[in-house]
N, C-alpha and C positions, 0 to 999 in steps of 0.2 A: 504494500500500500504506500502511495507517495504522500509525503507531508504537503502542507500549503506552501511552505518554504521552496520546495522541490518545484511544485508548479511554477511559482514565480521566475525561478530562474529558469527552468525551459523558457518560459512565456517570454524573457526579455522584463518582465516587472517587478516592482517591488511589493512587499504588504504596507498597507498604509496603518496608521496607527495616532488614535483611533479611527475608525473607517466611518466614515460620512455619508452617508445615500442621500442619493439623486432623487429629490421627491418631485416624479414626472408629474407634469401638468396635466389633467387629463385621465389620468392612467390613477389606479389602486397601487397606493403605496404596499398595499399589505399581499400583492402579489408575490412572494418569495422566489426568487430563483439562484440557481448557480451553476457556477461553468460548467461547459461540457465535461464528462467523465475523460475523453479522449484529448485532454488539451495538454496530457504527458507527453506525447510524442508516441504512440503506439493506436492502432486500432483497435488493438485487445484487454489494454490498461485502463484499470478505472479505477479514479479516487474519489471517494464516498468524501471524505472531509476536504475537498477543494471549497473556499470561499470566493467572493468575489474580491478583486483585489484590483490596486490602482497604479496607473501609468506611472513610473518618474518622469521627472521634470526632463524637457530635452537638453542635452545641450546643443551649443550653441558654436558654428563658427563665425569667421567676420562677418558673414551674411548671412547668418539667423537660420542658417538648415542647419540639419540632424548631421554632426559626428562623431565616427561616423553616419552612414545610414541604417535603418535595420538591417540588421545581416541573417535574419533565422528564416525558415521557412514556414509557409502557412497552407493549408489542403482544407476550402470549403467543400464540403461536401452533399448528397443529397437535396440542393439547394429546388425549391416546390416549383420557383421558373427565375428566369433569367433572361434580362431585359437586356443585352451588350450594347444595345441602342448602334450596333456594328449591321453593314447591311452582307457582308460574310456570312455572318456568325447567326445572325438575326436572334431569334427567341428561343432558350433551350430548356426544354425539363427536364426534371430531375439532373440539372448541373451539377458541375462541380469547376470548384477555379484552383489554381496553385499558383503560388505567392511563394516568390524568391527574393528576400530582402523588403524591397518597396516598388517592387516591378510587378507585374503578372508575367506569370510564366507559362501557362498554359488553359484554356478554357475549354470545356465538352459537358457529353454525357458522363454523370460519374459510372455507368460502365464501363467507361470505354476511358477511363485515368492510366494513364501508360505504369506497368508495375512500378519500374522505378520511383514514379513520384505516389503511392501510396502509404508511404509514411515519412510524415513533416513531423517540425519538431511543434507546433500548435495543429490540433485537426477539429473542427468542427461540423457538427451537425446542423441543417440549415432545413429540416425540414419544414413545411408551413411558412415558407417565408419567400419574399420576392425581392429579388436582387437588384438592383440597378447603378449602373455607375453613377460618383455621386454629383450632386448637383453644384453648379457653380452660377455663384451670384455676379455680376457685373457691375452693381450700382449700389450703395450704401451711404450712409452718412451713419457714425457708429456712436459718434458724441451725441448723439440724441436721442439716447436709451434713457436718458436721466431727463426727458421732456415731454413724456409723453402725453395726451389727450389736452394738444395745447391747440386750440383755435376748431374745435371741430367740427364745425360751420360754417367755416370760411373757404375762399379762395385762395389760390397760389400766396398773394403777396399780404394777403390780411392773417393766413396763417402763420407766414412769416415774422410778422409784425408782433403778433401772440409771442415765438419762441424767440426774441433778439435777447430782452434782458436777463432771462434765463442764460442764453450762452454767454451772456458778457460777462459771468460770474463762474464761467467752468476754471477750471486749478489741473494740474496736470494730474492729480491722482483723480480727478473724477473724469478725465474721459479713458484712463486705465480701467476705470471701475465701470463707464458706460460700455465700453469695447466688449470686456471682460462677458460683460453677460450678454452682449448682442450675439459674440460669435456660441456661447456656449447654446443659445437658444436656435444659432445657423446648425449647428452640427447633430442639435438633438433632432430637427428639421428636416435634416439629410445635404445638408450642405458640407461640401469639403474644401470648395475652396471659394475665395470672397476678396471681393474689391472695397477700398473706402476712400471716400471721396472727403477728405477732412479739411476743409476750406477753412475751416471755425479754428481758431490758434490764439485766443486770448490766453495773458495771466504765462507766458511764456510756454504754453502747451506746446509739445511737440509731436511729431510723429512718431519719433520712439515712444511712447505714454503706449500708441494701438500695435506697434509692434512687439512689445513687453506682453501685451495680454495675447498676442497669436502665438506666440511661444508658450506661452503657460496652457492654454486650450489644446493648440497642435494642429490648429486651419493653417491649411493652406492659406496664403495671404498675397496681396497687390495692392498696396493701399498708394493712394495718389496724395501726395505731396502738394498740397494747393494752395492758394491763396487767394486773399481779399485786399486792394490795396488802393479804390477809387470809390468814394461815399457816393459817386452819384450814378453808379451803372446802374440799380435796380429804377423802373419806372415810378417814378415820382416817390423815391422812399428813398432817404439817406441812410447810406448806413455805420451805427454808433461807430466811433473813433476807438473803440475796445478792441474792435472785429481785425480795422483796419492794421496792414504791413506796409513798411516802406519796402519798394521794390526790391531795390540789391540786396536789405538784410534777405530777405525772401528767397530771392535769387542763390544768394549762397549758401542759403538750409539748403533749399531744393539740389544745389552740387553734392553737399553734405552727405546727406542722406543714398543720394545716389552709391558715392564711392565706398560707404561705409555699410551698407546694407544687401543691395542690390547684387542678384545671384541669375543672373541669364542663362545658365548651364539648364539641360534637363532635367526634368524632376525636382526643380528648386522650389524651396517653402519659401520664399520670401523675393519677390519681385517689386521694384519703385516705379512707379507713372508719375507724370507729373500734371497738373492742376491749374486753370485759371480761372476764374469765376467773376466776380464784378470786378474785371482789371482795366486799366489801359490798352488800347491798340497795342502801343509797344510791349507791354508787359506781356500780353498773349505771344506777338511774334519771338519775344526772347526766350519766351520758355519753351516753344515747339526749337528754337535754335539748340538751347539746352538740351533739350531732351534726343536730338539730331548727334550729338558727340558719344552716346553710349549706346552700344548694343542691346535691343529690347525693352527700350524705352518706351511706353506706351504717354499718350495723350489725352485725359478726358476732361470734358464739361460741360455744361447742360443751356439744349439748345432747344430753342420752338417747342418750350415748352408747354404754354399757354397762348392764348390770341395775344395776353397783354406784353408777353416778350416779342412776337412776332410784327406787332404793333409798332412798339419800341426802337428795334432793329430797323424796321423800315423808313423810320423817321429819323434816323440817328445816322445810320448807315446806309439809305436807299437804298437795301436789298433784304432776301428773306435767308434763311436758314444757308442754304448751299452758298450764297454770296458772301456772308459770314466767314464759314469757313476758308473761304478761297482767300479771301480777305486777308484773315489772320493768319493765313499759312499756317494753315490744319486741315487741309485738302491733303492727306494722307493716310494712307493703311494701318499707322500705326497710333489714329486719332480713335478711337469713339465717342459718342455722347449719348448723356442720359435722356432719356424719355422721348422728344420726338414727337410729340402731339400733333404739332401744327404743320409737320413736313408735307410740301405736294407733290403729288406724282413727279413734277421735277426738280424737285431736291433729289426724291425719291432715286431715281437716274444719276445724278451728281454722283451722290453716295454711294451708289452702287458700284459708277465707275473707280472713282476715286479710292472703294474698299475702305472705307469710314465706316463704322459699328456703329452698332446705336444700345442701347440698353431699354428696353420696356418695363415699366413699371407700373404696372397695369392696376393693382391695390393703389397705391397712393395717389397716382393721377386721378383714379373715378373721385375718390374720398375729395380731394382737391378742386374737383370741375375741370380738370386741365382740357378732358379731350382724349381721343383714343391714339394712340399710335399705331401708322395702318400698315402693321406686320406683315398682313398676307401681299402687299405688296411689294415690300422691300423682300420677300422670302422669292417673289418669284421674277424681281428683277436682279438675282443672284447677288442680294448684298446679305452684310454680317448683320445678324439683332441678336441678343441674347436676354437676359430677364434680370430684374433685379428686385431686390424688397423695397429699395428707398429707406430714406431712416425713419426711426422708431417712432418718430413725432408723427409722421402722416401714414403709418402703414403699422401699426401695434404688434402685428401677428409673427412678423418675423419668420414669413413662412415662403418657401418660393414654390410648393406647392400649390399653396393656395392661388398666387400671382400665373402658376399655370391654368388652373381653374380660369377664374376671373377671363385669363388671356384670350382661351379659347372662347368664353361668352360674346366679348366684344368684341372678335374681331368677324362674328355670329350678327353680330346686331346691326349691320347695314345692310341685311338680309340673303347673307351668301352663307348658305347651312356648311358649307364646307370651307369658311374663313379662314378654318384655326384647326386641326385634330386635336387629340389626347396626343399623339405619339409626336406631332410636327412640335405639339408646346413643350413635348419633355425633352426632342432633340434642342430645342431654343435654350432650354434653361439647363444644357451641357456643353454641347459643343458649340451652339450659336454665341453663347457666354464666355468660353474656352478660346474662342476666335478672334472676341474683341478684345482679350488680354493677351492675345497673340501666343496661344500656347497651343500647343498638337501631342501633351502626354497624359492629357487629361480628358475625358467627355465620353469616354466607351470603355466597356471592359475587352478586351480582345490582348494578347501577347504583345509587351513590347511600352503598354502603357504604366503609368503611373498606377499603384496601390491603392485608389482612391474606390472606395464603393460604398455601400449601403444597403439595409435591407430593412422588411415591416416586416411583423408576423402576419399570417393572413387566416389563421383560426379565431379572428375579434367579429363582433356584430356589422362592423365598419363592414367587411370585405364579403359579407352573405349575396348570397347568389350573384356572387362577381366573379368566381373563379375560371370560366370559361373565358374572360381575357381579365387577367390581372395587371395587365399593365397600363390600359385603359381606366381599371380601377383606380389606378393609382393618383389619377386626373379627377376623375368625377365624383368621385367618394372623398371624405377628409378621413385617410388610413391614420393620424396622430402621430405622435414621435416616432423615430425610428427603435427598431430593436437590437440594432449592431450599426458603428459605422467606423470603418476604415479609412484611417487618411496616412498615404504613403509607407502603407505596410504598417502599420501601428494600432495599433486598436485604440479608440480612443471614447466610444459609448457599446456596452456590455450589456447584455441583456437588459436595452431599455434606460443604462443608469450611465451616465457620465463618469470617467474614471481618473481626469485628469483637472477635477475643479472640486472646490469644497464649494456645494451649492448654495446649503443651506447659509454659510456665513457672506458666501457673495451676496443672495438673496439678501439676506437681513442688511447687509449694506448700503446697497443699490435703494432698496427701500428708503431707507433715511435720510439719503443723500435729495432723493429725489422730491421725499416731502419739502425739504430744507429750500432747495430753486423753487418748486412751486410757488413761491412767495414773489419771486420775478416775473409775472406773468403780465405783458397787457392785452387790455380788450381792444380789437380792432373797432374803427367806427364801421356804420352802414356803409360808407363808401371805397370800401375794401371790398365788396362781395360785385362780386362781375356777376353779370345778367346772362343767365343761363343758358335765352335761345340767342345772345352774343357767343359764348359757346358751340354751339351746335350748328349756329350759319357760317362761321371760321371753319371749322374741325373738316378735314379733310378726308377722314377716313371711308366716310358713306361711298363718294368717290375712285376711293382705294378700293375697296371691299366688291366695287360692282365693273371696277375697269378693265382695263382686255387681260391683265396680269392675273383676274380672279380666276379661279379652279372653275372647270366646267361640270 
């Protein structure tokens, strides 16, 4: 019989002490479970006293990946189906995957597992459950976990309005503490890896603050470097002199961080984009220049969002979305932007050509009035979109599920029943995702890729009479937490329970903190709420959704 000591060190982990359970949201705490019998490294070995036990901390090199990287091996097996979201490989039951280090190394029927890889040094059983690789977010703002249910009747720049004084009062440990439970909430979600767009840098906040909590969680990470450094870019709104950066100190975090973080190799935990949000013309050209001297430099900031930026732009800049960009010199493959509401069919082409992402955020724009962004036609005039949550202030759920959901509704509601699928929103919210952060080892499970996957149980009420396509299910039904999720060969949520966060004390944190800013809160006037069917005569989706690029 192996000790729990035993297991751990097969496993690569340590025991924690005292051990902390993850109380799922959602889910019965009083469910009990524990590791697989077979997680000694044998198919015939079972340990009756295995408990559940927690990840150590990673370490860390200059660039914030794992070293080294896993090195042990892992054999799922029995897995109830299997989603590679690979058009090879396509849909397999009764799977099985092997994991070499933080790679996949092999994907089939587990009959058909070549002898040799039938005994790993982790093996689990995966039956009742559905696999997917795991999901990646492109769009976030992570400091505003500690803001939430601010303006919830407002539009774009009155909600805004609501969250200012709140952020003028973030300190560098609270957007470590916001971070902290946004990604723990991405990964219990099925997210593996995640972008953040942190523009908000009062009080000497830095980007290390969310790069400190992505190492302690174990997300994959890409957070953008951004800035704020001109009070009068938002339409008719200043913004506080808390927010605001002088450009070159700006400039030279954003180098900073580059050479000291930043990991372009494959399979890297920790990538830097770079960021411009209400800047100067110049401030935007300098930073796509910056971001021009290193390899894998990505570009993001949020465009046509609403009628009232696309208003804005037009007055300010006599052109719309695609003009912008050409403008700023971010007419590039290595640019994308968030949400997109207001694109027309030719931006739509621009972007396409040009190979510019876009990120949909399909929760927090409805909640906001923005407007839909018209996927189905960027999807089939061969451009990049991928999904995001948006931050926590206009999208609470933190779920990119759900945003798959939602996705497919609306891009449904200009009356093209075949807008959006289940499968085209879950390829968006991987590989679509995966593409505007310019990566290719992430978004499928197939050989050769990154460690990254996921899985539900599918013996809950959620998944009844869903079994004959599960992975459809996994769209139209809300399946709740995951029950396993892998990031870069690591395990890092275990039956259902997070293994690498003390939640309960994050929770009671985040809590406190958060009553504490709610005392920062203003009320927008009436004249912050844009007019709805001003809304809907702008939005260009109806358009999209029925033009010659629509599915027949």
């Amino acid at each position: 019989m192996c000790s729990a000591s035993h297991i751990a060190l097969c496993y690569g982990l340590v025991l924690p002490s005292p051990w902390k359970e993850w109380e799922t949201m959602g889910q019965s705490s009083s469910r009990e479970r524990q590791l697989k019998p077979e997680i000694c490294g044998s198919l015939t070995k079972t340990c009756p006293s295995a408990q559940r036990i927690r990840a150590p901390p990673l370490p860390t090199s200059r660039a914030g990946n794992p070293s080294p990287p896993p090195s042990g091996t892992m054999l799922l097996k029995n897995i109830q189906m299997l989603a590679t979201l690979n058009d090879e490989y396509g849909d397999i039951a009764d799977a099985a995957i092997y994991i070499k280090g933080n790679v996949i190394h092999w994907v089939g029927k587990t009959r058909d597992i070549p002898k040799e890889l039938r005994i790993a040094e982790s093996i689990s059983d995966l039956s009742d459950r559905i696999v997917i690789p795991g999901l990646v977010c492109c769009h976030h703002h992570m400091y505003q976990g500690l803001t939430r249910l601010r303006g919830t009747n407002e539009s774009l720049y009155g909600w805004w309005e609501a969250c200012l004084p709140a952020w003028c009062e973030l300190k560098a440990e609270d957007v470590h503490l916001s971070c902290k439970l946004e990604m723990t909430q991405l990964v219990m979600n099925g997210c593996t890896t995640s972008s953040d767009d942190q523009y908000v840098n009062p009080n000497n906040v830095k980007l290390d603050d969310a790069i400190r909590a992505a190492r302690e969680v174990g997300i994959r990470f890409q957070p953008a470097r951004a800035t704020t450094n001109k009070g009068d870019a938002v339409p008719g709104r200043p913004c506080p002199p808390a927010l605001l950066e002088d450009e070159a100190d700006a400039l030279k975090d954003m180098k900073r961080c580059i050479e000291e973080f930043h990991d372009d190799k494959r399979y890297s935990m920790l990538k830097i984009a770079l960021g411009a949000e209400f800047n100067s013309e110049k401030m935007f050209k300098d930073v796509a220049e910056l971001a021009s001297k290193y390899n894998g430099v990505q570009l993001h900031t949020h465009v046509a969002e609403n009628p009232e930026w696309t208003k804005f732009c037009q007055e300010k800049f006599g052109t719309g979305a695609a003009g912008f960009m050409e403008r700023m010199g971010w007419n590039k493959s290595n640019a994308w932007i968030a949400h997109g509401c207001q694109l027309t069919p030719d931006d739509v082409s621009a972007f396409a050509k040009w190979q510019v992402g876009v990120a949909h955020c399909p929760c927090s724009n409805s909640r906001l009035a923005d407007g839909i962004c018209p996927v189905r036609g960027i999807l089939d005039a061969n451009g990049k979109v991928g999904l995001g949550v948006d931050g926590s202030s206009s999208n609470e759920t933190v779920n990119l599920l759900d945003d798959c959901r939602i996705a497919t509704y609306l891009q449904r509601s200009g009356g093209n029943p075949k807008g959006l699928s289940a499968r085209e929103a879950l390829l968006v919210a991987t590989q679509g995702s995966a593409k505007n952060l310019g990566r290719d080892d992430v978004g499928m499970i197939v050989p050769g890729m990154a460690a990254d996957l996921v899985a539900w149980r599918t013996d809950t009420l959620t998944f009844a009479g869903t079994h004959h396509d599960l992975v459809e299910a996994l769209v139209f039904t809300r399946p709740g937490q995951v029950d396993l999720n892998i990031i870069n060969g690591r395990v890092i949520v275990q039956d259902g329970r997070i293994l690498t966060v003390d939640a309960p004390d994050l929770l009671k944190k985040h809590n406190a903190r958060a009553l504490e800013l709610r005392a920062f809160t203003k009320q927008p006037s009436t004249d912050d709420r844009t007019n709805a069917a001003d809304v809907m005569m702008l939005n260009p989706v109806h358009q999209m959704t029925q033009s010659k690029h629509a599915l027949k």
